[in-house]
PDBQT receptor file of N, H, CA, C and O in Angstrom, charges set to zero:
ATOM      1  N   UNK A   1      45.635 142.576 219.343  1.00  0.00    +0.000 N 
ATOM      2  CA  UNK A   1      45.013 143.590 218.529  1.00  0.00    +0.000 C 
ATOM      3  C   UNK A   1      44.169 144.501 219.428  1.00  0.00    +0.000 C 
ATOM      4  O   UNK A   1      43.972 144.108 220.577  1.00  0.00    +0.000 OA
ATOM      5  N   UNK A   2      43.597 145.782 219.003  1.00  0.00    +0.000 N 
ATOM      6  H   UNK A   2      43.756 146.102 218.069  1.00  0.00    +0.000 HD
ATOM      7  CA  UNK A   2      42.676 146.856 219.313  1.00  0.00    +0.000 C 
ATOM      8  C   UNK A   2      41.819 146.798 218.820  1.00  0.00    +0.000 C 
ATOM      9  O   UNK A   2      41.567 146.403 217.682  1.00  0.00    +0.000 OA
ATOM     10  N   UNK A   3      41.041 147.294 219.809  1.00  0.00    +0.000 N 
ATOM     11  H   UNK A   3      41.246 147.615 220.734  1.00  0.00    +0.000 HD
ATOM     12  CA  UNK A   3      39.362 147.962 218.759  1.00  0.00    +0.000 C 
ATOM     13  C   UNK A   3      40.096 149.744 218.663  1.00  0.00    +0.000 C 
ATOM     14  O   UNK A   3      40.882 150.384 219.361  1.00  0.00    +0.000 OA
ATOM     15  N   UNK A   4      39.213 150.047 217.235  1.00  0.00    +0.000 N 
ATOM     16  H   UNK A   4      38.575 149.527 216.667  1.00  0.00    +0.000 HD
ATOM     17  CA  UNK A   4      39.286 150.705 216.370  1.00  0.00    +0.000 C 
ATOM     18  C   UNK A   4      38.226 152.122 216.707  1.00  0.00    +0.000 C 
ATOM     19  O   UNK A   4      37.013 152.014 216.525  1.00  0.00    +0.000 OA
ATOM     20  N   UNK A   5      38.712 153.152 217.103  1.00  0.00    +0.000 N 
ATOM     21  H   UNK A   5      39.697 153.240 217.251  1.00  0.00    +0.000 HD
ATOM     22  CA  UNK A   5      37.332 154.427 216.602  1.00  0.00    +0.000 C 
ATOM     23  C   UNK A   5      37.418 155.276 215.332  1.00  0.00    +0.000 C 
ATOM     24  O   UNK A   5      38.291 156.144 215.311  1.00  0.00    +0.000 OA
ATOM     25  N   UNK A   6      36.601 155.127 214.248  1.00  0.00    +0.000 N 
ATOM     26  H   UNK A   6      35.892 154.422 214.265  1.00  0.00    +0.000 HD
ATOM     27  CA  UNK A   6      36.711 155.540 213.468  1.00  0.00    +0.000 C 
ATOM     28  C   UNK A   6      36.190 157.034 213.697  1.00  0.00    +0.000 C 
ATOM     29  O   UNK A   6      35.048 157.358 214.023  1.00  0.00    +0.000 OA
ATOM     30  N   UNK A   7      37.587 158.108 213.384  1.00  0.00    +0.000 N 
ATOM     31  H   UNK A   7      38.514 157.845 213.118  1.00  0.00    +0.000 HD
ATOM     32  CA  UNK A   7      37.128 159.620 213.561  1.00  0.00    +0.000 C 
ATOM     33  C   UNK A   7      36.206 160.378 212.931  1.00  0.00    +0.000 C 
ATOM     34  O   UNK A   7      35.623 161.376 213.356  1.00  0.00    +0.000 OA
ATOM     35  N   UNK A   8      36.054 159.474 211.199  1.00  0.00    +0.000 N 
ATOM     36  H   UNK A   8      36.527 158.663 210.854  1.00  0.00    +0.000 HD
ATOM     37  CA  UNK A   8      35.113 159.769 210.989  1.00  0.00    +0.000 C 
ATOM     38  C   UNK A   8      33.561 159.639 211.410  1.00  0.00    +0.000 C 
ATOM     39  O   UNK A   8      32.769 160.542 211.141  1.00  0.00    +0.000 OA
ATOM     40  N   UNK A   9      33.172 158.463 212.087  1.00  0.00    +0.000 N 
ATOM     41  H   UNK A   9      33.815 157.729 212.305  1.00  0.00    +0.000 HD
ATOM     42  CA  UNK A   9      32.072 158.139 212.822  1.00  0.00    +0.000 C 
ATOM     43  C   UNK A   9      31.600 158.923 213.823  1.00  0.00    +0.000 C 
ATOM     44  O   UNK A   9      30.493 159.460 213.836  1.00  0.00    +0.000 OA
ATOM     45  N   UNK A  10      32.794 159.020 215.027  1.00  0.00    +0.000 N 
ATOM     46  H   UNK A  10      33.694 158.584 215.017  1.00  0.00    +0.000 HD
ATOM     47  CA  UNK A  10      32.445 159.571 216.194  1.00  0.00    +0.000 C 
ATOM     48  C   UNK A  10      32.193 160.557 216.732  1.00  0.00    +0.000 C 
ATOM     49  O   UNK A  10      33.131 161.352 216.673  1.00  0.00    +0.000 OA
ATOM     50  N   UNK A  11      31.352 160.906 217.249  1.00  0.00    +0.000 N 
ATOM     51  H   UNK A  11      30.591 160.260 217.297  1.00  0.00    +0.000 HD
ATOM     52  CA  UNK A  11      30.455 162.466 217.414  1.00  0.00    +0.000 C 
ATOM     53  C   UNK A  11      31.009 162.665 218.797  1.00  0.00    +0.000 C 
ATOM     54  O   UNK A  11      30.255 163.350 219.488  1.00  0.00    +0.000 OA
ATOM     55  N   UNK A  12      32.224 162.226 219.470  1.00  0.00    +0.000 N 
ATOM     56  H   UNK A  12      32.837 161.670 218.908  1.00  0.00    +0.000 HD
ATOM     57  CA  UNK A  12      32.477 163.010 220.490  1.00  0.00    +0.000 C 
ATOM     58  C   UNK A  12      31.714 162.534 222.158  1.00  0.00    +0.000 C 
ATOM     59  O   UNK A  12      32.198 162.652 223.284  1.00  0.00    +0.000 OA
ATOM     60  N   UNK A  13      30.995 162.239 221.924  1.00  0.00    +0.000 N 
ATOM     61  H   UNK A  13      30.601 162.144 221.009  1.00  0.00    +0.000 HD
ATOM     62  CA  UNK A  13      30.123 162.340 222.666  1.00  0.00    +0.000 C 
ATOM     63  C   UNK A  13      30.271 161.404 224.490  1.00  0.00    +0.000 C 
ATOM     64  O   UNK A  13      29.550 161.190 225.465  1.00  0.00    +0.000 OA
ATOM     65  N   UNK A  14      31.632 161.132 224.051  1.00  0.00    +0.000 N 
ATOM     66  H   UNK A  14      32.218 161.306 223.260  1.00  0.00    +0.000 HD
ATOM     67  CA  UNK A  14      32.195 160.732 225.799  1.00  0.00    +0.000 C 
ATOM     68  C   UNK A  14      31.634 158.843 226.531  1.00  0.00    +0.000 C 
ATOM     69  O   UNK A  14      32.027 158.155 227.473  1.00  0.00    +0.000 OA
ATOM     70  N   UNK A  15      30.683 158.692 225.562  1.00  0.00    +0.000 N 
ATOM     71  H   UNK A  15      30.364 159.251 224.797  1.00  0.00    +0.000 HD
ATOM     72  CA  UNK A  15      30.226 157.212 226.298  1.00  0.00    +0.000 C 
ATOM     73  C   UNK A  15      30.765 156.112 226.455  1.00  0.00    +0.000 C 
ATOM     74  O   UNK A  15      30.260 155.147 227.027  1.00  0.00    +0.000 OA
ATOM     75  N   UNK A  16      32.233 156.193 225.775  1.00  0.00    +0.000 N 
ATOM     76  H   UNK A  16      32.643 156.978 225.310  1.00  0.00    +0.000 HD
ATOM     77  CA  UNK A  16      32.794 155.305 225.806  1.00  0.00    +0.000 C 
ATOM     78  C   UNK A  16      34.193 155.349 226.732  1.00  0.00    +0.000 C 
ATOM     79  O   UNK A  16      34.729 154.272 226.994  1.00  0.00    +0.000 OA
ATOM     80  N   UNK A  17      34.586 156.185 227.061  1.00  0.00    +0.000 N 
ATOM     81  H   UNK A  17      34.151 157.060 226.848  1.00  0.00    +0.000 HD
ATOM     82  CA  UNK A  17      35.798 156.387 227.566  1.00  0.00    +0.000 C 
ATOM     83  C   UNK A  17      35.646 155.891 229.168  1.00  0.00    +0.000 C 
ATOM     84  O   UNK A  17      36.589 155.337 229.733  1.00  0.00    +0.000 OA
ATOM     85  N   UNK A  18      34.293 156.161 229.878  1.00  0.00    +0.000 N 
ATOM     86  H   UNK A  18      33.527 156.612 229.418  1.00  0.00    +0.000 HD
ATOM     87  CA  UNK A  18      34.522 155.351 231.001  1.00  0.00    +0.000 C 
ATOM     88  C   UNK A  18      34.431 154.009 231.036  1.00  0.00    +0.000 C 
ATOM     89  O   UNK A  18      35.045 153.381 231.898  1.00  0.00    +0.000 OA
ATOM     90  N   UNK A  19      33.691 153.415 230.150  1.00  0.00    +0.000 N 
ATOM     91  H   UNK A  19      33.192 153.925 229.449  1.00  0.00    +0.000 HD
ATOM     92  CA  UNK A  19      33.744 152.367 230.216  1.00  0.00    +0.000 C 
ATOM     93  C   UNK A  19      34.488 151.312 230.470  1.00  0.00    +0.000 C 
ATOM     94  O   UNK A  19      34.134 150.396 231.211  1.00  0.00    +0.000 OA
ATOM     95  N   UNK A  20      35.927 151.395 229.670  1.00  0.00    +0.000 N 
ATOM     96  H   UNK A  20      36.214 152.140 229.067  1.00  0.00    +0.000 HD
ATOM     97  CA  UNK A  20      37.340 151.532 229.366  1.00  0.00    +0.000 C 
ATOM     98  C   UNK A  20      37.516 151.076 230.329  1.00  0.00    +0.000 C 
ATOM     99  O   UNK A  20      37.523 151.854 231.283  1.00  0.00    +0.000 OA
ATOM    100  N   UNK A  21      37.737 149.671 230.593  1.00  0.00    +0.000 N 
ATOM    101  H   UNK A  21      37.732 149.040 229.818  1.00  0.00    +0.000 HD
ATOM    102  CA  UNK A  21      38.575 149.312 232.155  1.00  0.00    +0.000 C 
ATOM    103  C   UNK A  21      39.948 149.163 232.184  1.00  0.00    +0.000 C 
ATOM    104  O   UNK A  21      40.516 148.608 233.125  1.00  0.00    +0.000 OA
ATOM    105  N   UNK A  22      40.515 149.611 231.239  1.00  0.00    +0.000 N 
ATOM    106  H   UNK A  22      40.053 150.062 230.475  1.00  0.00    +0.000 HD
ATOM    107  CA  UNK A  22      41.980 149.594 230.769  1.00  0.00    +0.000 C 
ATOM    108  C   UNK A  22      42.621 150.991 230.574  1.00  0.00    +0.000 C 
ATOM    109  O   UNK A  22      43.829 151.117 230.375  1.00  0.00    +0.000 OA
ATOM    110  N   UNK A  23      41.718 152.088 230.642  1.00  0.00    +0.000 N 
ATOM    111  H   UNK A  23      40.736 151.985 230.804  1.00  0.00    +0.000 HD
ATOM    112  CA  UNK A  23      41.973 153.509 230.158  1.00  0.00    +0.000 C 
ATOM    113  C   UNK A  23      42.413 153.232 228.657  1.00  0.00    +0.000 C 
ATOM    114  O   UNK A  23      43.177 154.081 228.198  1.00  0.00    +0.000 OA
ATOM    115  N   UNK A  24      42.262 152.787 228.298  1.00  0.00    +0.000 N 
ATOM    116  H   UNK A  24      41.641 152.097 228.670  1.00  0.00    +0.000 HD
ATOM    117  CA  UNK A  24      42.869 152.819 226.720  1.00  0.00    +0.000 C 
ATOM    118  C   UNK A  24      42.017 153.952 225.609  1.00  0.00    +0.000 C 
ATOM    119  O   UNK A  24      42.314 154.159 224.432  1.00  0.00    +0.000 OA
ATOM    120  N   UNK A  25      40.964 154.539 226.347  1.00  0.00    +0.000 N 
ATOM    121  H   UNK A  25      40.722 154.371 227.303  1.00  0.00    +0.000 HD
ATOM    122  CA  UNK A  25      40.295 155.792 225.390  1.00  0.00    +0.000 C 
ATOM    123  C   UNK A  25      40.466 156.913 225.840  1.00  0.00    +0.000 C 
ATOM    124  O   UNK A  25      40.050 157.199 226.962  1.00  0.00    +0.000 OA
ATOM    125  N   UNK A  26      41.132 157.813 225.047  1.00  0.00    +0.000 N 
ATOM    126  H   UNK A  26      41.470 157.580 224.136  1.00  0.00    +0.000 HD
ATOM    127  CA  UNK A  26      41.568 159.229 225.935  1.00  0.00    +0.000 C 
ATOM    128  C   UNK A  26      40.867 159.930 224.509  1.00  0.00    +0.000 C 
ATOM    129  O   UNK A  26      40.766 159.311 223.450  1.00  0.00    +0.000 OA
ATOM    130  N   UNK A  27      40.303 161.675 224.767  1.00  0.00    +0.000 N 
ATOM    131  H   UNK A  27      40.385 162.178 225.627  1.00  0.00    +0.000 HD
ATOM    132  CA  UNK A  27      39.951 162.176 224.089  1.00  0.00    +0.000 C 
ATOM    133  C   UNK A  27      41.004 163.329 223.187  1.00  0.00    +0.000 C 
ATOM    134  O   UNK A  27      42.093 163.710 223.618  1.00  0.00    +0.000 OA
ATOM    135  N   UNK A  28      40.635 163.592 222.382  1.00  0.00    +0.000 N 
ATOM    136  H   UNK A  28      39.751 163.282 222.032  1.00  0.00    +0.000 HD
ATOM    137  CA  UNK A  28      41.731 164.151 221.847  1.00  0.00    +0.000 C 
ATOM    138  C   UNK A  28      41.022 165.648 221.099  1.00  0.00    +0.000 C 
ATOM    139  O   UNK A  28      41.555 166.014 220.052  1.00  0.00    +0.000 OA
ATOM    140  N   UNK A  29      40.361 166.115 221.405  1.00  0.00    +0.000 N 
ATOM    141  H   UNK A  29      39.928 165.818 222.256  1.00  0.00    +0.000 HD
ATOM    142  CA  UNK A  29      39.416 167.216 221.505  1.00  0.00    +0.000 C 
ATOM    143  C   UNK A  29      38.439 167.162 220.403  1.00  0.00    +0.000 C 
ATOM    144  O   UNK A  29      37.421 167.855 220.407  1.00  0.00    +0.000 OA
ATOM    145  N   UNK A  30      38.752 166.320 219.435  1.00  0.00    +0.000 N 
ATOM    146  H   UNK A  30      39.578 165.757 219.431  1.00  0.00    +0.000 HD
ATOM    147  CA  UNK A  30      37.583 166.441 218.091  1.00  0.00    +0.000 C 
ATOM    148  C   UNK A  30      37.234 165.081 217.996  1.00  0.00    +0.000 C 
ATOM    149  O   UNK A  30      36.260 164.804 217.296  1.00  0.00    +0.000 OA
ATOM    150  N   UNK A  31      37.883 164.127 218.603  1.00  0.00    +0.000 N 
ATOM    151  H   UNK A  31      38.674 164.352 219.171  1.00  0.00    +0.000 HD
ATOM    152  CA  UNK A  31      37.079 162.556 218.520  1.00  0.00    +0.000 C 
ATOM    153  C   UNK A  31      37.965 162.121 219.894  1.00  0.00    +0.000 C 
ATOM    154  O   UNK A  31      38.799 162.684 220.604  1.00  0.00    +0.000 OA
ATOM    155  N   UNK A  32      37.162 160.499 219.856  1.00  0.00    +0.000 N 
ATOM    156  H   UNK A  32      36.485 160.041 219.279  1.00  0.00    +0.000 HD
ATOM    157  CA  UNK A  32      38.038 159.851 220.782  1.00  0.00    +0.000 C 
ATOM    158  C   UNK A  32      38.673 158.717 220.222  1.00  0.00    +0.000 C 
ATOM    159  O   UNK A  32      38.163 157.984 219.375  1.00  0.00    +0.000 OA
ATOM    160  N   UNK A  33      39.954 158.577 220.785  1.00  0.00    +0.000 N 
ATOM    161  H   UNK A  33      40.368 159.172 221.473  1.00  0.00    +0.000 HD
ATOM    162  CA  UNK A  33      41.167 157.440 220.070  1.00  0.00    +0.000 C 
ATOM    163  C   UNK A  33      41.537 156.543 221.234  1.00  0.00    +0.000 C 
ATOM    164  O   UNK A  33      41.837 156.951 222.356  1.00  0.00    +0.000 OA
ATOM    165  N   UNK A  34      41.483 155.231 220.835  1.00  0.00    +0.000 N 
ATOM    166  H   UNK A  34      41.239 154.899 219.924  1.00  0.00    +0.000 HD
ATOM    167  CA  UNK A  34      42.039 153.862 222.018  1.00  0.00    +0.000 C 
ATOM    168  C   UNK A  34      43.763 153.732 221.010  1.00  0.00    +0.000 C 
ATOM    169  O   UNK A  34      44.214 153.508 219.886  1.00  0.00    +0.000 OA
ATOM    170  N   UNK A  35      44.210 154.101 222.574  1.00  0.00    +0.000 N 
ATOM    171  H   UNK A  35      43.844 154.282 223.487  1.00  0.00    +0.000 HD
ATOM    172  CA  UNK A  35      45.845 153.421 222.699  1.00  0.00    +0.000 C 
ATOM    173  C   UNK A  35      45.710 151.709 222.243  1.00  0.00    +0.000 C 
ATOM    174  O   UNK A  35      45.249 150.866 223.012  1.00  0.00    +0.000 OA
ATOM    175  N   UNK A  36      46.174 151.424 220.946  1.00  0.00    +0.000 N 
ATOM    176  H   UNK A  36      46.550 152.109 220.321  1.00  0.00    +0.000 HD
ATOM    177  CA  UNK A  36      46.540 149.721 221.118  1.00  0.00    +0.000 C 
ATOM    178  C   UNK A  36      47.261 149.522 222.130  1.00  0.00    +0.000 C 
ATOM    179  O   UNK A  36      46.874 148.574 222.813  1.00  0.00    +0.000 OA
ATOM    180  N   UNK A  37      48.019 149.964 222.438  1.00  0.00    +0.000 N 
ATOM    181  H   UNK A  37      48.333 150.734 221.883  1.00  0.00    +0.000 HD
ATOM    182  CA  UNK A  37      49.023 149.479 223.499  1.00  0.00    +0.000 C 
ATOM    183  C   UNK A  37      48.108 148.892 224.940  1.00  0.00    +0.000 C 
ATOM    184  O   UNK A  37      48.474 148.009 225.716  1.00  0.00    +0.000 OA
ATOM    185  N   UNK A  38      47.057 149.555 224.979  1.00  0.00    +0.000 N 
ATOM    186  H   UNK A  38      46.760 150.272 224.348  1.00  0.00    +0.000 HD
ATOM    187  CA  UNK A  38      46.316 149.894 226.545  1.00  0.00    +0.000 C 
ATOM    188  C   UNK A  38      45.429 148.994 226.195  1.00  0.00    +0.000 C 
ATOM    189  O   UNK A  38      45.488 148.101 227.041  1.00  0.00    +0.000 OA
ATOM    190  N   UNK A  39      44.700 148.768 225.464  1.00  0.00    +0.000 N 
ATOM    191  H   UNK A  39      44.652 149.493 224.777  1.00  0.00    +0.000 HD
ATOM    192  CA  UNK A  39      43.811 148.124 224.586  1.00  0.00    +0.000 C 
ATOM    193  C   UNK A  39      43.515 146.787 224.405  1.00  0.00    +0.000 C 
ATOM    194  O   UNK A  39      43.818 146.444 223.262  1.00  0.00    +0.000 OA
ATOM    195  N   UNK A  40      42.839 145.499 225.357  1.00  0.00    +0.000 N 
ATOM    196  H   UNK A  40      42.592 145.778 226.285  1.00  0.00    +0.000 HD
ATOM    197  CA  UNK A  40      42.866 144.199 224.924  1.00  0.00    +0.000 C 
ATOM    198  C   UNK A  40      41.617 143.615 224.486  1.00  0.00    +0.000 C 
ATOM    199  O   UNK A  40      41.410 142.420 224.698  1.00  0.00    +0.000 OA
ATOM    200  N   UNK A  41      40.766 144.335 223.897  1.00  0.00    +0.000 N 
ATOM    201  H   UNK A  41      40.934 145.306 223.725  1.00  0.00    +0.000 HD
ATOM    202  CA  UNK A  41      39.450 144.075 223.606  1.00  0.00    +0.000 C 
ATOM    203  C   UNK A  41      38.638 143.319 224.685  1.00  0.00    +0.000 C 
ATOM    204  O   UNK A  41      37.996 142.289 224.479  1.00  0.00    +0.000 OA
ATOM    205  N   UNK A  42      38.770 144.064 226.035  1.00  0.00    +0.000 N 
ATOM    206  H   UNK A  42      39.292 144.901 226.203  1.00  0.00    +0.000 HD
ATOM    207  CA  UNK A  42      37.918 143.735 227.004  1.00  0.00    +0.000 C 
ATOM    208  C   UNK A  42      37.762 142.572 227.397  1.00  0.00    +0.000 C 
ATOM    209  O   UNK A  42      36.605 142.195 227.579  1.00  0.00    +0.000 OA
ATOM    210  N   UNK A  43      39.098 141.460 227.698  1.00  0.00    +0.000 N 
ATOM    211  H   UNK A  43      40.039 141.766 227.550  1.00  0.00    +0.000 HD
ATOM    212  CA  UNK A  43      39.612 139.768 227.361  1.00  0.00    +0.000 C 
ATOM    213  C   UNK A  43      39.354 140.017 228.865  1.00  0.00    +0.000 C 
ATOM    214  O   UNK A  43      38.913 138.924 229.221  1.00  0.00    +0.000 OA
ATOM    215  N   UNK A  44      39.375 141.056 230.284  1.00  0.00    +0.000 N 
ATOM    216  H   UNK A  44      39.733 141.944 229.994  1.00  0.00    +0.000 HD
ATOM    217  CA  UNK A  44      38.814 140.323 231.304  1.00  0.00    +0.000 C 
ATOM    218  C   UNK A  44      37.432 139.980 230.812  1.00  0.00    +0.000 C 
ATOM    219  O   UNK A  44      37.330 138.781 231.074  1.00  0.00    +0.000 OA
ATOM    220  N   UNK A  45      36.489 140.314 230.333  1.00  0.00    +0.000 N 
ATOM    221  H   UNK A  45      36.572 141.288 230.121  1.00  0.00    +0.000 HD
ATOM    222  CA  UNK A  45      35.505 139.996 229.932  1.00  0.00    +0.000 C 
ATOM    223  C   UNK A  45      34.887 138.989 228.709  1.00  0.00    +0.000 C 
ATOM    224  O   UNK A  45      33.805 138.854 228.138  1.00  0.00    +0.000 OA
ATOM    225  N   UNK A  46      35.729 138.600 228.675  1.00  0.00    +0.000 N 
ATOM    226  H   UNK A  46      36.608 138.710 229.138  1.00  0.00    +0.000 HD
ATOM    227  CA  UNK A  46      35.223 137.584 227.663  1.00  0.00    +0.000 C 
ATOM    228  C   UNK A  46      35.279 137.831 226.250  1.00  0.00    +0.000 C 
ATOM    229  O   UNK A  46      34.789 137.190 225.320  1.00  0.00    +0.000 OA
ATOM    230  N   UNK A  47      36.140 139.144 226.266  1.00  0.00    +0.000 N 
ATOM    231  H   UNK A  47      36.538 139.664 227.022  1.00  0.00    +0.000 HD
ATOM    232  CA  UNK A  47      36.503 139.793 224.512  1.00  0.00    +0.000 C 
ATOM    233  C   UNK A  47      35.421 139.952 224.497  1.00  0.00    +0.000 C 
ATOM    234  O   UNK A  47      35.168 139.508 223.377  1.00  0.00    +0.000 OA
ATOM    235  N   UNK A  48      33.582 140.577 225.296  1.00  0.00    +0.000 N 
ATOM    236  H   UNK A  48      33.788 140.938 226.205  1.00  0.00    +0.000 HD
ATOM    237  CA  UNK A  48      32.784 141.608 224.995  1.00  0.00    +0.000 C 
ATOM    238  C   UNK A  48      33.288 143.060 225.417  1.00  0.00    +0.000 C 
ATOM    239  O   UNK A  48      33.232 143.485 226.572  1.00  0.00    +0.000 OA
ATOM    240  N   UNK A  49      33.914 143.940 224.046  1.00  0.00    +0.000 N 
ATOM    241  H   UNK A  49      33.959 143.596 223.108  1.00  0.00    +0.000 HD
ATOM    242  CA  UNK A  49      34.144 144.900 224.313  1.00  0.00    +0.000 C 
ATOM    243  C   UNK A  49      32.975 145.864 224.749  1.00  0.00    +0.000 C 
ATOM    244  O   UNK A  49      32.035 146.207 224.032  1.00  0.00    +0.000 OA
ATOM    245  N   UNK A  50      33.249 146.312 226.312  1.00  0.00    +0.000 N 
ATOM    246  H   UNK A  50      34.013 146.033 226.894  1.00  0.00    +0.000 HD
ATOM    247  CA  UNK A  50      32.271 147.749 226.517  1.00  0.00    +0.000 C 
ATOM    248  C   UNK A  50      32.519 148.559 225.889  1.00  0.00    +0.000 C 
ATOM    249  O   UNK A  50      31.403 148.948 225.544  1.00  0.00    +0.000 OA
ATOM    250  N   UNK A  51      33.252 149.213 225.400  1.00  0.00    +0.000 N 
ATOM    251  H   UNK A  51      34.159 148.897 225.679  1.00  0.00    +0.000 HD
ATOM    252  CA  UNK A  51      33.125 150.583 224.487  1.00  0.00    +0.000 C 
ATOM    253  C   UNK A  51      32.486 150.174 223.336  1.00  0.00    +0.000 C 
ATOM    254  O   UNK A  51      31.725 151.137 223.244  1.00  0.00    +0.000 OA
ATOM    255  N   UNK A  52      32.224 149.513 222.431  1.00  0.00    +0.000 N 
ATOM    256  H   UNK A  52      32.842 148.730 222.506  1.00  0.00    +0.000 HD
ATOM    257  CA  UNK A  52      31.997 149.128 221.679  1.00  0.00    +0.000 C 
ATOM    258  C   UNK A  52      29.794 148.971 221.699  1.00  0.00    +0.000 C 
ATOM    259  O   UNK A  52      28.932 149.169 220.842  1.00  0.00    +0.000 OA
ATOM    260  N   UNK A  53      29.767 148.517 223.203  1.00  0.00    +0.000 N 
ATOM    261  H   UNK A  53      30.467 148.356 223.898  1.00  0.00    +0.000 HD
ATOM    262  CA  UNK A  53      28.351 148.113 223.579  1.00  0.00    +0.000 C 
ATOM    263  C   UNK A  53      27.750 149.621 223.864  1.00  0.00    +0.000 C 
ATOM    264  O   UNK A  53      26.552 149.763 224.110  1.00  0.00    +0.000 OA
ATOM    265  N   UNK A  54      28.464 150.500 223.827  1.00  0.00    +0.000 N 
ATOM    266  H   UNK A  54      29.437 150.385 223.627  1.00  0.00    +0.000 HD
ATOM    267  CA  UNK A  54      27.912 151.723 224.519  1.00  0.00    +0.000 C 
ATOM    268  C   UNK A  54      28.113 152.826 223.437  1.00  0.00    +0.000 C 
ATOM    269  O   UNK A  54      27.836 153.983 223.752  1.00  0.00    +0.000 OA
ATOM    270  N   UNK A  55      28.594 152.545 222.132  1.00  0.00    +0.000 N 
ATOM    271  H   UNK A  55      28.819 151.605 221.875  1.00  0.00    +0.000 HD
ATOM    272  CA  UNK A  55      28.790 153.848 221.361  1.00  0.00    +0.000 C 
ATOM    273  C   UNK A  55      27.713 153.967 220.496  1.00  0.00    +0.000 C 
ATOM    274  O   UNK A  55      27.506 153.034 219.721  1.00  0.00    +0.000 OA
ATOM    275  N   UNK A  56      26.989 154.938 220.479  1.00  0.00    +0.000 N 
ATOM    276  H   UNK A  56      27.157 155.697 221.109  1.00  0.00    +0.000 HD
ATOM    277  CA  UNK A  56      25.832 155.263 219.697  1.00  0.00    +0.000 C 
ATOM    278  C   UNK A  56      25.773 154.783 218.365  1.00  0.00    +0.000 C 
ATOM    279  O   UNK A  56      25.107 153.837 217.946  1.00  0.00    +0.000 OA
ATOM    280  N   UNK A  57      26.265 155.265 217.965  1.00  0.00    +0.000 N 
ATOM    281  H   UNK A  57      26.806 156.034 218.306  1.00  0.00    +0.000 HD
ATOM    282  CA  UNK A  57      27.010 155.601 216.680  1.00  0.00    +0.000 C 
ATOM    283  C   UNK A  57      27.393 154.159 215.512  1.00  0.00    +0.000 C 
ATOM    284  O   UNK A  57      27.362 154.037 214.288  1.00  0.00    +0.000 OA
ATOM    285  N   UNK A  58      27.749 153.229 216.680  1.00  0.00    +0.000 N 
ATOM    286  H   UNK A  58      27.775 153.328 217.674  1.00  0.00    +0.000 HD
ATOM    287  CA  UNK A  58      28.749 152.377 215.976  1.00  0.00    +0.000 C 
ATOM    288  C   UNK A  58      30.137 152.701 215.130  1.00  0.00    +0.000 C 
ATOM    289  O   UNK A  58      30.471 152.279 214.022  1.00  0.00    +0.000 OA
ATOM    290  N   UNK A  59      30.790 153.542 215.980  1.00  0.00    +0.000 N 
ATOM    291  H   UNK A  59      30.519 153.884 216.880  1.00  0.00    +0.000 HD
ATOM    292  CA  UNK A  59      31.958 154.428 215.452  1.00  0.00    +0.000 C 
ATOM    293  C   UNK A  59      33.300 153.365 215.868  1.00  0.00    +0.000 C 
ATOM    294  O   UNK A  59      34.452 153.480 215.448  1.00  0.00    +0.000 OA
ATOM    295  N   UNK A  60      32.724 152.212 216.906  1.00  0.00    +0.000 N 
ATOM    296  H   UNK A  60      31.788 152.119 217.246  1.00  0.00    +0.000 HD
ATOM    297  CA  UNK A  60      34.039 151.743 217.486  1.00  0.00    +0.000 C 
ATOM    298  C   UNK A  60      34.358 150.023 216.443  1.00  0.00    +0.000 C 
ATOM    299  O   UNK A  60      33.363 149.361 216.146  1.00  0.00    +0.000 OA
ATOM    300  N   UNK A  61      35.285 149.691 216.161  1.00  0.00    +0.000 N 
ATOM    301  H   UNK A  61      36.094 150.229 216.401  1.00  0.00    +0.000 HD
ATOM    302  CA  UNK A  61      34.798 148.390 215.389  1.00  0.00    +0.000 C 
ATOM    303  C   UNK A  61      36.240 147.508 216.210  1.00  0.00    +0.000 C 
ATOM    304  O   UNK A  61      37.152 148.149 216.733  1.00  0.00    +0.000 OA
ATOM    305  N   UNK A  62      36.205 146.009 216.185  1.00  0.00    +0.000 N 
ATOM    306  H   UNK A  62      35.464 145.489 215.761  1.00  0.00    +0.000 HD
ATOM    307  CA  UNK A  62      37.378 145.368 216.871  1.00  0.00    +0.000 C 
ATOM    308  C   UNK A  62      38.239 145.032 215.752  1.00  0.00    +0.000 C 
ATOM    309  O   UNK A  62      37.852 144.751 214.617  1.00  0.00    +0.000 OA
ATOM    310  N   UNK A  63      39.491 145.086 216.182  1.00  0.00    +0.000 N 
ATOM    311  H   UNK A  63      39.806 145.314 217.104  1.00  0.00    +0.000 HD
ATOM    312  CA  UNK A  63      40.635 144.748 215.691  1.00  0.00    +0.000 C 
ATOM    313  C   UNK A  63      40.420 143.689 214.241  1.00  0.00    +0.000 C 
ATOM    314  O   UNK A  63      39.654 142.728 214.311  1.00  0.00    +0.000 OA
ATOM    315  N   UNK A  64      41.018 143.935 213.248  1.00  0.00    +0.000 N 
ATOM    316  H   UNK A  64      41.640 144.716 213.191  1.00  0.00    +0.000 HD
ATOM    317  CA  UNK A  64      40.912 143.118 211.858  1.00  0.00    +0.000 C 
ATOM    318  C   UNK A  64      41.855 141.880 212.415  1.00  0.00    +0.000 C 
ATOM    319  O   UNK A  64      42.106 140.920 211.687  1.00  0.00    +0.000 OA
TER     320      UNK A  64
């Protein structure tokens, strides 16, 4: 599964895409969207997703 950015949430605002040690967040000019494909909820890490730790907002949520 993926973590999730909800477009409605996200203000754009870029803090999450480096984080991304997978590139799986690319911007798409009015929000930002994670590739599932690219996407393993940060499992080198222990499934603590960084994008998730770094979005203001709480716009990013993990996989149902």
């Amino acid at each position: 599964m993926a973590n999730r950015i909800d477009p409605d949430e996200c203000i754009n605002c870029a803090a999450c895409e480096p984080e991304c040690p997978n590139s799986a967040i690319s911007d798409t000019g009015e929000t930002y969207v994670i590739d599932p494909d690219l996407c393993d909820e940060c499992a080198a890490n222990g499934g603590d997703s960084q994008c998730i730790a770094v979005c203001p907002v709480d716009a990013i949520t993990k996989a149902a």
